[in-house]
C-alpha positions as CSV (number, residue, x, y, z in Angstrom):
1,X,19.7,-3.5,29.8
2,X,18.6,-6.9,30.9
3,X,16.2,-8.6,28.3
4,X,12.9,-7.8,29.8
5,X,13.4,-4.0,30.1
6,X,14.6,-4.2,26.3
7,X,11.7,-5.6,25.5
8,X,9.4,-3.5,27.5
9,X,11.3,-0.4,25.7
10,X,10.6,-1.8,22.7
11,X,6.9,-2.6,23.3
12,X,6.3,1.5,24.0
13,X,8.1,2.4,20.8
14,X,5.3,-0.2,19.0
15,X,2.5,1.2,20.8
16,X,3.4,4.6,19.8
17,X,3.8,3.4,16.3
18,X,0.4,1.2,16.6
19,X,-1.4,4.6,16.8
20,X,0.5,6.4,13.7
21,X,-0.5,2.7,11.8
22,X,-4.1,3.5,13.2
23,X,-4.1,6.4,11.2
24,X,-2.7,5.5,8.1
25,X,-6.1,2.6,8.6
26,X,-8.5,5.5,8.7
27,X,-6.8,6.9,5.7
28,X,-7.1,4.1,3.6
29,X,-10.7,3.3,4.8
30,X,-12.8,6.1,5.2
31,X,-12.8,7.5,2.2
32,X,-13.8,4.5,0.1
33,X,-17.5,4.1,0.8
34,X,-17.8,7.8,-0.3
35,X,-15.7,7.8,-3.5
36,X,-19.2,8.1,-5.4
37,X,-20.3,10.7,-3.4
38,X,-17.0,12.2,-4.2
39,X,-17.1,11.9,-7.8
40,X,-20.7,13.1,-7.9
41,X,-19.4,16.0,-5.9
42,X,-16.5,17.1,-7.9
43,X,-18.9,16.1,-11.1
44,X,-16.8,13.1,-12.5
45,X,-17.2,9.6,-13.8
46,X,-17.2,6.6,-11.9
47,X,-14.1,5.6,-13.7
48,X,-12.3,8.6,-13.6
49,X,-12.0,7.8,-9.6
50,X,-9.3,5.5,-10.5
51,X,-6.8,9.2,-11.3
52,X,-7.3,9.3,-7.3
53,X,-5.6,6.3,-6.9
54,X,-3.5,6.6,-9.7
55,X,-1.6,10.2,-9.1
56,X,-1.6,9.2,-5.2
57,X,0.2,5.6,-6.6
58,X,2.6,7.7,-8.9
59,X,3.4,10.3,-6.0
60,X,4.4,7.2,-3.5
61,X,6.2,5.4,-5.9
62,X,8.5,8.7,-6.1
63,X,8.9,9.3,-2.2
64,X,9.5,6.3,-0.7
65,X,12.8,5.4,-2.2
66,X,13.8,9.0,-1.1
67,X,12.5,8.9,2.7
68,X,13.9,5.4,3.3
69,X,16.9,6.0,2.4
70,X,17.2,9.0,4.2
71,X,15.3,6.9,7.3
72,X,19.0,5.1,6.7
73,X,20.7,8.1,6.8
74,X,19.5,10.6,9.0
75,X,16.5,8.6,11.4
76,X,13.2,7.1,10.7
77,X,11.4,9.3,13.2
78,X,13.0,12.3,11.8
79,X,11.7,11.2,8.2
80,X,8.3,9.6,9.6
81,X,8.0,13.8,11.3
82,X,8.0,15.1,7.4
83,X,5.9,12.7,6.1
84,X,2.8,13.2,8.7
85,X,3.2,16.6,8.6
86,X,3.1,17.2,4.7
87,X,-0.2,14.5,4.9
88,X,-1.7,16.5,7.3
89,X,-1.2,19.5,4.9
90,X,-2.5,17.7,2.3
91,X,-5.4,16.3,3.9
92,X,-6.6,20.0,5.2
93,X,-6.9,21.1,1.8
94,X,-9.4,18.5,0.5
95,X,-12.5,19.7,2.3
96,X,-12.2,23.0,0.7
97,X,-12.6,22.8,-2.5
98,X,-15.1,21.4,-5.4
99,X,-12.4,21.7,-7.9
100,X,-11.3,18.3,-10.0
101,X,-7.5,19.5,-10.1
102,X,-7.4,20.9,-7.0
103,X,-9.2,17.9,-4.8
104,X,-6.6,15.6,-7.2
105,X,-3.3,17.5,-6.2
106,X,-4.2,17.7,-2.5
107,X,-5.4,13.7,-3.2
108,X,-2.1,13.0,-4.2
109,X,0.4,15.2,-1.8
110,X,-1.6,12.9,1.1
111,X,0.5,10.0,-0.1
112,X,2.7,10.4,1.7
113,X,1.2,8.3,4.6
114,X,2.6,5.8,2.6
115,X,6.6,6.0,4.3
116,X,5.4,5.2,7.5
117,X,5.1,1.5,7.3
118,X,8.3,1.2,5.9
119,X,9.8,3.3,8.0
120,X,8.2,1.8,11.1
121,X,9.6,-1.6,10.5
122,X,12.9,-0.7,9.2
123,X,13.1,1.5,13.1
124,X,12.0,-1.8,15.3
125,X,14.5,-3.6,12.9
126,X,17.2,-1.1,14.1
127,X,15.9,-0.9,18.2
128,X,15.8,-4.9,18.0
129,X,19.7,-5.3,16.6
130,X,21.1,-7.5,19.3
131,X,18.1,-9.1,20.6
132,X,17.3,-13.0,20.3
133,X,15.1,-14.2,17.7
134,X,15.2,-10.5,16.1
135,X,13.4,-11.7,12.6
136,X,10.1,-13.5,15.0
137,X,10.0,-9.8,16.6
138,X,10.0,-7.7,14.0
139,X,7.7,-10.1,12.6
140,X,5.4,-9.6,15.5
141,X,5.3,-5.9,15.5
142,X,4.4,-6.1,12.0
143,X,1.8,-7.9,12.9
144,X,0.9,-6.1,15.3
145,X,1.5,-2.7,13.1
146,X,-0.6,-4.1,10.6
147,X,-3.6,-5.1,12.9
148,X,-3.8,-1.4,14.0
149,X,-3.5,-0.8,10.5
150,X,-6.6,-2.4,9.6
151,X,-8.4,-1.6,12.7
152,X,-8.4,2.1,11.8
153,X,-9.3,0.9,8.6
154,X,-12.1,-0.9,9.6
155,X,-13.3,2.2,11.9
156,X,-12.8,4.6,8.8
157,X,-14.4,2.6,6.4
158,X,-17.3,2.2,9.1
159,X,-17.5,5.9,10.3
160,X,-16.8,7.4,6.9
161,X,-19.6,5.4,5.2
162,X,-22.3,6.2,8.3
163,X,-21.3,10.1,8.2
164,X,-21.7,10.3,4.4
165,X,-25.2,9.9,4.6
166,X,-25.8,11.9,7.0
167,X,-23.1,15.1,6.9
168,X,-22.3,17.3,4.5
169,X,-19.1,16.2,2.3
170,X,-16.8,19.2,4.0
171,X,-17.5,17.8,7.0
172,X,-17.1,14.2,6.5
173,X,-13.6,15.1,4.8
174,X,-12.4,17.1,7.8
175,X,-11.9,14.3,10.0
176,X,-9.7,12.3,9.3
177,X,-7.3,15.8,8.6
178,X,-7.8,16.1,12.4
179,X,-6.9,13.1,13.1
180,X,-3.2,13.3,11.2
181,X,-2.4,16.0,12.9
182,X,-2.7,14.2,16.3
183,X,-0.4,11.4,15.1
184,X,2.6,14.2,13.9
185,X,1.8,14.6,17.6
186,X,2.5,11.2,19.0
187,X,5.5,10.7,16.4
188,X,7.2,13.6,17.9
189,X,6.6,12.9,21.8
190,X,6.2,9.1,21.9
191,X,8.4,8.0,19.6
192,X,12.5,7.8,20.1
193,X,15.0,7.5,17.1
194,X,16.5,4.8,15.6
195,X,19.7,4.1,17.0
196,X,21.9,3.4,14.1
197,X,22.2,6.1,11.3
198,X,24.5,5.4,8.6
199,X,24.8,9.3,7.4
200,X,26.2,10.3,4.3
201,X,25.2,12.1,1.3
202,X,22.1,11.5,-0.4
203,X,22.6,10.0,-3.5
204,X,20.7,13.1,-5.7
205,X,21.7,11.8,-8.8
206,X,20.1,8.3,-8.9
207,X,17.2,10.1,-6.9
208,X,16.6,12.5,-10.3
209,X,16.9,9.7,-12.8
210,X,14.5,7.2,-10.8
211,X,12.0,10.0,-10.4
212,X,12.3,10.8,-14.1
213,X,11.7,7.0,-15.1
214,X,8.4,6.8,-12.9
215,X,7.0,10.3,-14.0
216,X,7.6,9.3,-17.1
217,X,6.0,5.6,-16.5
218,X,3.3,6.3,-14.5
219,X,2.4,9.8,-16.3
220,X,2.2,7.8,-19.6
221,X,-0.1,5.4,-18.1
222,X,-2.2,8.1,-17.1
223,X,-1.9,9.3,-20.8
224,X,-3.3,6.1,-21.8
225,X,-6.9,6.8,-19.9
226,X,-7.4,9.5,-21.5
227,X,-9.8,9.4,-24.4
228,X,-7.9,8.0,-27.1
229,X,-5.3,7.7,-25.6
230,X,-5.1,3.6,-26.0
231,X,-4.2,4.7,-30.0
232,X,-2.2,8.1,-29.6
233,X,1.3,6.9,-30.1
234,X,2.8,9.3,-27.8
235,X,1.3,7.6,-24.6
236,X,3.2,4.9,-25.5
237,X,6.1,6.7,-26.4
238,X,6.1,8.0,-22.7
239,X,5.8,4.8,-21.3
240,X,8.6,3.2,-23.2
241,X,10.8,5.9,-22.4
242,X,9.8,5.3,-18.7
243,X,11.1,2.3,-19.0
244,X,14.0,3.1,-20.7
245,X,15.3,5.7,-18.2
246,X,15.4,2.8,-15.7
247,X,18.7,1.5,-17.8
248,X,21.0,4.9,-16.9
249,X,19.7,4.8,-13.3
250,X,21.1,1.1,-12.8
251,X,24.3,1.6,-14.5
252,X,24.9,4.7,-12.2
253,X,23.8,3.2,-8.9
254,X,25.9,-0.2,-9.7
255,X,28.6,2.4,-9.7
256,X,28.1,4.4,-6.7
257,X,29.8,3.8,-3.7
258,X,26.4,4.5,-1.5
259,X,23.8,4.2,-3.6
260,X,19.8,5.2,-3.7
261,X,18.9,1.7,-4.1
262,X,21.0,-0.8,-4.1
263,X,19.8,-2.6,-7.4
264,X,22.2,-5.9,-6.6
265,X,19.2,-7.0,-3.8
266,X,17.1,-7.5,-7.0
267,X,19.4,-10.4,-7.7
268,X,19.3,-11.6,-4.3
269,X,17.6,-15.2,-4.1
270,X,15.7,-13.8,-1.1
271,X,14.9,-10.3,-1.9
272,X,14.3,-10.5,-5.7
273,X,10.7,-12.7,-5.6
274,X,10.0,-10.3,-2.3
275,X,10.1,-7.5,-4.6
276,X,8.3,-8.8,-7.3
277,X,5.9,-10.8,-4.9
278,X,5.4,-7.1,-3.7
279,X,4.9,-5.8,-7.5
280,X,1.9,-8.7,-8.1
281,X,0.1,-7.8,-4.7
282,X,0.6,-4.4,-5.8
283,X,-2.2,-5.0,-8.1
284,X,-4.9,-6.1,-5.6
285,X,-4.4,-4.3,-2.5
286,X,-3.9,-1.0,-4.0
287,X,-5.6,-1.3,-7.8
288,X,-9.1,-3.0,-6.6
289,X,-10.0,-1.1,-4.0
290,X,-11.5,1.7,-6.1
291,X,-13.7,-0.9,-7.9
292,X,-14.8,-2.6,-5.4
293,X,-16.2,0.6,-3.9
294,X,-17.9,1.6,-7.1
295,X,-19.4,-2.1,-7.7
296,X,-21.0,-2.3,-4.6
297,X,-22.6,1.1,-4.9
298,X,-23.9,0.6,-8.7
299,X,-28.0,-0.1,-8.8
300,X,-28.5,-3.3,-10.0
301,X,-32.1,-2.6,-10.8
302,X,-30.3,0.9,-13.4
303,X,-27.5,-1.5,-14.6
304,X,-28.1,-5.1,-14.1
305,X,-25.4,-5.5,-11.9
306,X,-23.9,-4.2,-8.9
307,X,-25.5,-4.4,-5.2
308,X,-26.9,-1.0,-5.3
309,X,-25.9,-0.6,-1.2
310,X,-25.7,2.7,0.5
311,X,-22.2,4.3,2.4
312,X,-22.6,2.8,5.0
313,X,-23.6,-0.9,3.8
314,X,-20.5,-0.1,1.5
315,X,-18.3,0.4,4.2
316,X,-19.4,-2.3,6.2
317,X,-18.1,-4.7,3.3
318,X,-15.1,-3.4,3.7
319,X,-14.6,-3.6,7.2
320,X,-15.4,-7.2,6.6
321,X,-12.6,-7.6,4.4
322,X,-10.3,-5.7,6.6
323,X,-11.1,-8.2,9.8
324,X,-10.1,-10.7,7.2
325,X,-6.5,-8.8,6.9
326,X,-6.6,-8.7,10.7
327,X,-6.7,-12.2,11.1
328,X,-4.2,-12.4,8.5
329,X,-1.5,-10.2,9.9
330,X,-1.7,-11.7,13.1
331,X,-2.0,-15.2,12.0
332,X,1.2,-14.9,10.3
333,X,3.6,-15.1,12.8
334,X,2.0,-17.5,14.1
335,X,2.0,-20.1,10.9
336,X,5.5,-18.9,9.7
337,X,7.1,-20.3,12.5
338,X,5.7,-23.8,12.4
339,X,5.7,-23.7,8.5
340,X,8.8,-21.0,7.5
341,X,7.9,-18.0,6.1
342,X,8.3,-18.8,3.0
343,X,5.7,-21.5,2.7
344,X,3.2,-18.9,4.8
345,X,3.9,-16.7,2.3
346,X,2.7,-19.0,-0.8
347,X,-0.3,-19.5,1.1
348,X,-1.4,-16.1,1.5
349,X,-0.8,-15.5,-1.8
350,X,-3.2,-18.6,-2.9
351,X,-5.7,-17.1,-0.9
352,X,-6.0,-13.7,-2.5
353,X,-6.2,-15.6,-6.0
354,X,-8.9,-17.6,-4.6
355,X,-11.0,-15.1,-3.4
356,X,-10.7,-12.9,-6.5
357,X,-11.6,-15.7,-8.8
358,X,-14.4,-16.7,-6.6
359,X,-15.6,-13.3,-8.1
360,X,-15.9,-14.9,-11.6
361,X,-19.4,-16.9,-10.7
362,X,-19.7,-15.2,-7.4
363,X,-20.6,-11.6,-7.4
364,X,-24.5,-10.9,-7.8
365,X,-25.2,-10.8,-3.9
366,X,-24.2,-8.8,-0.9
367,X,-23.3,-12.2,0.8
368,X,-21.4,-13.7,-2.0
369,X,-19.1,-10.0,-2.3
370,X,-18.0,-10.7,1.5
371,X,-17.2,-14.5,1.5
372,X,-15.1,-13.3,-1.6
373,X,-13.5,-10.4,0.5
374,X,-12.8,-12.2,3.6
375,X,-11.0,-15.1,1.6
376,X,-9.2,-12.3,0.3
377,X,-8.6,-9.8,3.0
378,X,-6.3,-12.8,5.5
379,X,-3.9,-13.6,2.5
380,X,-3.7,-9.4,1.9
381,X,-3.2,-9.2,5.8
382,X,-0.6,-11.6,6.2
383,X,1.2,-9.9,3.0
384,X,1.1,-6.6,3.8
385,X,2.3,-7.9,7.1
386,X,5.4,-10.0,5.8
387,X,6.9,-8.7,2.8
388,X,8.4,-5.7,4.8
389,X,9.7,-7.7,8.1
390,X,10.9,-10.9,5.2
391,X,12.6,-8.0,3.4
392,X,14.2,-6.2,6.5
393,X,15.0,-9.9,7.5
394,X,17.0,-10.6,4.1
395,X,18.8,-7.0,3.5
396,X,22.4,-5.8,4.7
397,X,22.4,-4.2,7.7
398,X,23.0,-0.8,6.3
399,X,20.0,-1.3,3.8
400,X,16.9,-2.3,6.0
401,X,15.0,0.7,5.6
402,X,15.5,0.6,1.7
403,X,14.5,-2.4,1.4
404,X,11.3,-2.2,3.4
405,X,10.4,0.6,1.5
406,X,11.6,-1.3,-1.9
407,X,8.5,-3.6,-1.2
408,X,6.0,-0.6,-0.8
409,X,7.5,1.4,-4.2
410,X,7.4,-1.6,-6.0
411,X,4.2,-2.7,-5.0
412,X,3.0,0.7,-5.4
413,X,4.5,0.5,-9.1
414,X,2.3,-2.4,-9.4
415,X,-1.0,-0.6,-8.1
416,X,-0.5,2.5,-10.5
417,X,0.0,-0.1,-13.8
418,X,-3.3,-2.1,-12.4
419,X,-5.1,1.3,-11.2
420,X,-4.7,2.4,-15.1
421,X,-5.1,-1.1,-16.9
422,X,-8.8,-1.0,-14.3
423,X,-9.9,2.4,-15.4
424,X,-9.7,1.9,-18.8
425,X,-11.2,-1.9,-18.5
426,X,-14.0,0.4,-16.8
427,X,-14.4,2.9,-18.9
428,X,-14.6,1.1,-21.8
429,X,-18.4,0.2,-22.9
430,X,-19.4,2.3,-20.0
431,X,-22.7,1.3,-18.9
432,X,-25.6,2.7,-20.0
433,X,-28.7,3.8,-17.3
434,X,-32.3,2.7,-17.8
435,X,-33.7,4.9,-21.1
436,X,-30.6,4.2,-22.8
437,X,-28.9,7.2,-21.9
438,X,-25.5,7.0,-20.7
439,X,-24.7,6.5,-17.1
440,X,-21.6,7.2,-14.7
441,X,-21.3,3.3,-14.2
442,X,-18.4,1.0,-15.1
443,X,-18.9,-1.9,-16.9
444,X,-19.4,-5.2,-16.0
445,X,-16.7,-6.3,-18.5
446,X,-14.4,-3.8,-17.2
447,X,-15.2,-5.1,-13.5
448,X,-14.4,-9.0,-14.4
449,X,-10.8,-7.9,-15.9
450,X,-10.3,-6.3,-12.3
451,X,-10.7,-9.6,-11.0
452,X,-9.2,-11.7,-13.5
453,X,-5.8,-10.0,-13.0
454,X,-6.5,-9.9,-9.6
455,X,-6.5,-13.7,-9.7
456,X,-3.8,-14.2,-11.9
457,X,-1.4,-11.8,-10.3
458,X,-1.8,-13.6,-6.9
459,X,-1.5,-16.7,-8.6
460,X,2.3,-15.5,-10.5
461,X,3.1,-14.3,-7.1
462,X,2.6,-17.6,-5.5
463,X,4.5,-19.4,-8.1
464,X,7.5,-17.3,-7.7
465,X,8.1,-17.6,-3.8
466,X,9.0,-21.6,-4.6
467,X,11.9,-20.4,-5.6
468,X,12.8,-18.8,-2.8
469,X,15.9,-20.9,-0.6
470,X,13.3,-22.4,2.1
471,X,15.6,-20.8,5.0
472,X,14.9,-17.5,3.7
473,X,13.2,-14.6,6.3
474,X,15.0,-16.2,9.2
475,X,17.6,-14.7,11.8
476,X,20.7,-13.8,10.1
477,X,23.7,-14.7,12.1
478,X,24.5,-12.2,14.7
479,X,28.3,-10.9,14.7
480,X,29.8,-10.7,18.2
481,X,30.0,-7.0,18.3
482,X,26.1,-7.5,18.4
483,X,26.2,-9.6,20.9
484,X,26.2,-7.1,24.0
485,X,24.1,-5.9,26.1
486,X,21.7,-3.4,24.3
487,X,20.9,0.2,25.1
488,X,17.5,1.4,24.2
């Protein structure tokens, strides 16, 4: 097909995709401004949001190794078709039920919506195989991926924190369910599959012991919040032996002739400070968004500190902060090709550690919270934009779809260590409401060691991307046999 008709093929395929990115945005903004009203409603802590986040964290880190891989093997629609429909399952369920367990399983089967990123990127990677300049296009539909990411966000965080305070919690929770089940929709009508599928046999063997080193990992983290559970030797037994199980898996995928994961891109020059760039961000963009919520909804005048806003000022914060990832995604692109992506990529990282440590001094007004967030939100929006499309960029051609989804499990791995380390920073010397009683609050100790490590993580991340080669991210050379005509 001549160039502009490949193009224009592969422009509809990222429209489709836009909307299914659009979605996973109103997931992962509506429901923050109500995660109060949430915990009020299922008759929780403040803190104990953070198992939410946590169990949905632990649930991702398990699937996405899986459904990339098969994305590889078997098509990334065919794999982004499960996914939506088991989050659209999942998402039914929560407005039906007041039950702690209950809402928490249904919380964390909607993870799920995770894959699609991954998935997306690794598909336009495939569609885009013998075009010019294929790394500056996948680029740009992450870019623009991520902008109708954080549009939907922005519109979720908006209409979710306006219908809170007005509609009952069933109701407010049905939405976005609806909505899900539109983009299994789109998916299965707009969207064509991936061209080049490797096959094969899933590798069920590494798939077991990686899934028993992260149950194990993340479930002894959870251990952890429990009450005593910082002193009960068996938490840390669980974690260590989390950690432990990660030594069989490697020896057994260095072995395999098509493995799960292949572990020998951690030693890549390129891919391993992606990974662990991935890891660090991890912490931010998935462990602070719980505490951020609950901050800004504390009362200032019960606690001393907080800003005491409503839902919908709440969610208006947010969207703030999401514009800021917005002008981040898109801006990347943009900066990486007159500075390399590497460099653009040690910027945005500087700029979430800024705007977390701005925190420190910074926090006692509604003003002062947004300046903080928007500093934040453009390095988290050129991140979450270029760690995928660098990794896809840097893989073997067989391996793009694992290792796109090797930047969300590991940064997911990092948002379930931070979403634990935060609820038990929270938790501990809980705040206390006006009469001395004791309130639902976090504390404001426990809110400065969210930003702290927020700071500090973005800070390691930066540090490590110097060592990247400075050529990294950029077109790998094309083999003739690439070089014909392509067929969309």
């Amino acid at each position: 097909m001549p160039r502009t008709a490949t193009l224009g093929a592969l422009a509809a395929v990222v429209g489709f995709l836009a909307f299914v990115e659009f979605t996973s945005g109103v997931l992962q903004g509506y429901y923050t401004p109500m995660l109060s009203d949430i915990a009020r409603h299922l008759q929780i802590h403040d803190a104990d949001v953070n198992w939410l986040e946590g169990t949905q964290l632990m649930l991702s880190a398990l699937v996405v190794p899986a459904f990339a891989k098969l994305g590889d093997m078997i098509g990334h629609k065919r794999m982004l078709l499960i996914s939506t429909a088991l989050t659209a399952a999942a998402a039914l369920a929560l407005p039906f039920t007041d039950s702690f367990w209950v809402f928490l399983v249904a919380w964390t089967l909607m993870g799920f919506y995770v894959v699609w990123l991954p998935l997306e990127i690794a598909l336009i990677w495939s569609r885009s195989r013998r075009m010019e300049g294929r790394s500056v296009i996948t680029a740009r539909a992450a870019g623009l991926l991520v902008a109708a990411l954080e549009t939907g966000a922005i519109l979720g965080a908006l209409v979710g924190g306006a219908l809170i305070d007005v509609l009952p919690l069933t109701i407010v929770l049905l939405i976005p369910a609806l909505l899900v089940v539109v983009c299994f929709f789109v998916i299965l009508f707009g969207v064509k599959e991936s061209p080049d599928q490797t096959g094969g046999v899933l590798d069920t063997v590494g798939l077991v012991l990686i899934s028993l080193a992260l149950i194990c990992f993340t479930g002894g983290l959870s251990l952890l919040r429990l009450d005593g559970g910082l002193v009960n030797p068996w938490s840390w037994v669980v974690v260590a032996l989390g950690l432990l199980l990660i030594v069989p898996f490697v020896l057994w995928e260095l072995r395999h002739d098509d493995p799960l994961i292949d572990v020998r891109m951690f030693r890549s020059p390129a891919l391993g400070p992606v990974f662990l760039t991935a890891g660090l961000f991890g912490v931010s963009v998935l462990g602070a968004q719980a505490p951020l919520s609950t901050f800004s909804r504390t009362d200032p005048e019960v606690y001393g500190y907080g800003l005491g806003t409503t839902g919908f000022a709440t969610s208006l914060i947010i969207g703030i902060y999401l514009i800021g990832m917005i002008v981040g995604a898109l801006l990347f692109p943009v900066i990486a090709r007159v500075l390399t992506p590497r460099i653009t990529l040690i910027g945005a990282s500087g700029f979430v550690a800024v705007g977390y440590l701005l925190f420190l001094p910074f926090h006692d007004a509604y003003l002062q919270v947004i300046t903080n967030m928007v500093i934040v939100g453009i390095g988290s929006g050129a991140l979450v934009a270029a760690l995928p499309a660098a990794a896809a960029s840097a893989a073997p051609e067989t391996q793009t779809g694992v290792a796109t989804g090797l930047t969300n499990s590991v940064k997911t791995v990092g948002g379930a260590i931070a979403s634990c380390v935060f609820g038990i920073a929270l938790l501990h010397g809980v705040a206390s409401a006006a009469g001395g009683a004791e309130g639902t609050a976090g504390s404001l100790e426990g809110y400065f060691t969210v930003w702290i490590v927020c700071g500090v993580t973005a800070l390691a991340a930066a540090v490590l991307l110097v060592f990247v080669p400075k050529q990294a991210f950029t077109d790998r050379t094309v083999a003739e046999a690439e070089q014909q005509p392509a067929t969309m």
